[in-house]
C-alpha positions in Angstrom: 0.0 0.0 0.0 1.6 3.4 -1.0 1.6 5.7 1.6 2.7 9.2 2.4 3.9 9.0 6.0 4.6 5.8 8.2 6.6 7.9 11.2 6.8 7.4 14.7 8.1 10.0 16.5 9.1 10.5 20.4 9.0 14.3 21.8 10.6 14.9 25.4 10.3 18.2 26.8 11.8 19.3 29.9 11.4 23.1 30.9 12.4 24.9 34.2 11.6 28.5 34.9 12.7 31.1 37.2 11.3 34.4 37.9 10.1 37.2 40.6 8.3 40.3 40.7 8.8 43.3 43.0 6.6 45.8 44.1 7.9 49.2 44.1 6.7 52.7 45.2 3.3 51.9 46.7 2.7 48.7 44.5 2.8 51.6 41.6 5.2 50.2 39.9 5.5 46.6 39.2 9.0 44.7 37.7 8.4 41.2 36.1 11.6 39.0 35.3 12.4 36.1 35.1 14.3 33.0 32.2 13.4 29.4 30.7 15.9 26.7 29.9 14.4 24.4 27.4 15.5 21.1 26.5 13.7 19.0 23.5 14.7 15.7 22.0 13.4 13.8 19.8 13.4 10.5 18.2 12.2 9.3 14.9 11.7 6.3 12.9 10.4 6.4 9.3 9.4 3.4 8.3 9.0 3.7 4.7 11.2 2.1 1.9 13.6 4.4 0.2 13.7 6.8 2.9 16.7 8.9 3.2 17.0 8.8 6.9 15.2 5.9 8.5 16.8 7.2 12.1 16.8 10.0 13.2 17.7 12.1 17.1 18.0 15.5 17.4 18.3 17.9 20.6 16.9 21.9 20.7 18.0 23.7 23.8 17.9 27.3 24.4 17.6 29.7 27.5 15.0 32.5 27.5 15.1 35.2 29.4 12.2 38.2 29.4 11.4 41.1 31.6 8.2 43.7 32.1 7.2 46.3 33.4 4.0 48.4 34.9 3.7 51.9 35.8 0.9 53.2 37.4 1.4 56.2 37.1 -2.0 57.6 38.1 -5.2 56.1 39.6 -6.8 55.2 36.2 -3.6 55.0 33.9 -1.0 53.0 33.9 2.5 52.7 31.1 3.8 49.0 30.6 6.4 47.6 28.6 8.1 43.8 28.2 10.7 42.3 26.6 10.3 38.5 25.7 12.6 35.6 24.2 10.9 32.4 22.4 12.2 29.8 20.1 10.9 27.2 17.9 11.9 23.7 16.8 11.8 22.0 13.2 8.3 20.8 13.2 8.4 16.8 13.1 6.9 16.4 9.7 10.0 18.4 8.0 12.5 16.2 9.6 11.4 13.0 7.4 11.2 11.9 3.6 7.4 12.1 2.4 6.3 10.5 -0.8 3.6 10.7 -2.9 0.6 8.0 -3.0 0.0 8.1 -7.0 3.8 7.9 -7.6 5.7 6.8 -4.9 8.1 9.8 -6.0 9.2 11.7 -2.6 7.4 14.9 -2.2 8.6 16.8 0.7 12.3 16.3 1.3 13.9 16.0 5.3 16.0 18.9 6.3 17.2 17.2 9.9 19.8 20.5 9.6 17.4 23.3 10.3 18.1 25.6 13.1 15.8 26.6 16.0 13.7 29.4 14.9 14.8 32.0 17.4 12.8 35.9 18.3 12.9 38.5 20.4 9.5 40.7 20.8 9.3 44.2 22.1 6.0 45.8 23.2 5.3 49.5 24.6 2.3 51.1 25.6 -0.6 52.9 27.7 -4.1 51.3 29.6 -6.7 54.1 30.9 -9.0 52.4 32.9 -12.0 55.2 33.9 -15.3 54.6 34.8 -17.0 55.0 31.5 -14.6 53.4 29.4 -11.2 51.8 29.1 -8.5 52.0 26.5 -5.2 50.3 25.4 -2.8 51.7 22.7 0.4 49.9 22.2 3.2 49.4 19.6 4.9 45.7 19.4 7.8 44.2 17.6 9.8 41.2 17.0 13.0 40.0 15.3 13.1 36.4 13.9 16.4 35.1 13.3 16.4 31.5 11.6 12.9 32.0 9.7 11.6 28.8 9.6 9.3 28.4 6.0 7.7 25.6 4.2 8.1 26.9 0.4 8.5 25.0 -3.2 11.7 24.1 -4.4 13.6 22.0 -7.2 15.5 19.1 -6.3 18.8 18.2 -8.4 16.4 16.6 -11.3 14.3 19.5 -11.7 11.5 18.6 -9.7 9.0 20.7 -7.6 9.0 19.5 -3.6 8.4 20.8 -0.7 10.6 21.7 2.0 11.5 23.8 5.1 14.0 26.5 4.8 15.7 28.7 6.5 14.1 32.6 5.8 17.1 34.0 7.4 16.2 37.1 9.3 12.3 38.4 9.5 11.5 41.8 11.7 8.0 42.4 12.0 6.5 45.4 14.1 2.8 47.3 14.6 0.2 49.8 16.4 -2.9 47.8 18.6 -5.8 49.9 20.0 -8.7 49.4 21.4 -11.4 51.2 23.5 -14.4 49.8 25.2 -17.4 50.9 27.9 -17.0 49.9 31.1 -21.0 50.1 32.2 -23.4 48.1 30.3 -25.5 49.9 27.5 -28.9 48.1 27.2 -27.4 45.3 28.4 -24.1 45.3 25.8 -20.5 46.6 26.2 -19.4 48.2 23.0 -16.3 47.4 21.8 -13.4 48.3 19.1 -10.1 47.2 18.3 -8.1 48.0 15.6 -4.2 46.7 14.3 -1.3 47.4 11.7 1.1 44.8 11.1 3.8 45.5 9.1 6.2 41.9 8.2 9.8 42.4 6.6 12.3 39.7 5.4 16.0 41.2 5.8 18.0 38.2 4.0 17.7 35.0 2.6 20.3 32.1 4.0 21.0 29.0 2.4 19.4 25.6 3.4 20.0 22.5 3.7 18.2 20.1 0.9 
C-alpha cells in the first residue's frame, strides 16, 4: 500500500523557569523578570522504503530570558512595557522523507539540519481604565532570526517538492488599539479594536536540501 507518511516520532520536553516580581513605590510600579531553559529531544523512525534517513535524534536547547514592566502612574492610567525571548523547533513532519501516494516519487524532502527558529519581541504602551470606558494603545515588535518556512523548491532533477528552509532574518512590528465601555449599554458593552502589522524579510540564508 503506498503511503505518504509511516513515522513514529518521540517528543521529550523538559522546561524549568525562574522568575520574581517586585513591588515598588506603593505597589505603583511593578517589575516582572524572570528566564526558561528548554530542553527538547526527539526520536524518529520512518518506516517507509527508500527513505533517506530511517533514524533520526536530534536535541533543541535554548535559555529564555524576558522582563516587564507596569507603571501606574495615576489612579486610572498606567504605562507598561516587556521584553520576551521564544524559540521554535523544526516541526516533526520536516525532519522525514514524504512521498507521494500516486507515484511513490518523494514529495517533501527531510531537512534534519534546520536551526531553531529564534525571536525577540518588544512591546510598549498605555491602559486608561475610567469609569466609563477603558482604552489600550500599544506598539509591538519582533526580530526572527532563523525563519523557519515551508516553500516550493527544485530538487537536483528539476523537480518541484516541498521543504522547510531557512528565511534567514524576519522583523515584524505594529500599532494595537482598542477602547471599550466599562457600564453596560442596554445590556451590551461596546467594543473596538483595531491593528497594523507590518512583516519584513531582511536576508535569505542557504538551506540544507
Amino acid at each position: 500500500t503506498m503511503m505518504k507518511r509511516d513515522t513514529l516520532t518521540r517528543t521529550t520536553t523538559h522546561m524549568f523557569f525562574l522568575g520574581d516580581t517586585w513591588s515598588l513605590m506603593g505597589d505603583t510600579l511593578k517589575l516582572d523578570f524572570g528566564v526558561k531553559q528548554a530542553f527538547v529531544s526527539r526520536d524518529l523512525t520512518n518506516s517507509l522504503p527508500g527513505a533517506a534517513n530511517p533514524q533520526l535524534t536530534t536535541h533543541d536547547a535554548a535559555t529564555l530570558p524576558q522582563a516587564g514592566i507596569n507603571w501606574r502612574f495615576a489612579p486610572q492610567q498606567q504605562l507598561f512595557a516587556s521584553v520576551g525571548t521564544s524559540f521554535r523547533t523544526t516541526p516533526n513532519y520536516s525532519l522525514m522523507d514524504s512521498f507521494s501516494t500516486s507515484t511513490g516519487a518523494i514529495t517533501t524532502y527531510a531537512t534534519p539540519d534546520q536551526k531553531p527558529e529564534r525571536s525577540v519581541s518588544l512591546e510598549l504602551g498605555h491602559r486608561y481604565q475610567g469609569d466609563l470606558f477603558a482604552t489600550s494603545v500599544s506598539v509591538f515588535g519582533t526580530r526572527y532570526s532563523d525563519r523557519q518556512v515551508s516553500t516550493k523548491v527544485l530538487d537536483d532533477f528539476g523537480n518541484s517538492t516541498t521543504s522547510y528552509v531557512n528565511a534567514g532574518s524576519v522583523t515584524s512590528w505594529g500599532v494595537e488599539g482598542e477602547i471599550g465601555t466599562r457600564p453596560l449599554l442596554g445590556g451590551f458593552r461596546p467594543y473596538v479594536s483595531a491593528a497594523y502589522l507590518k512583516t519584513k524579510q531582511r536576508e535569505w540564508d542557504s538551506y540544507v536540501s
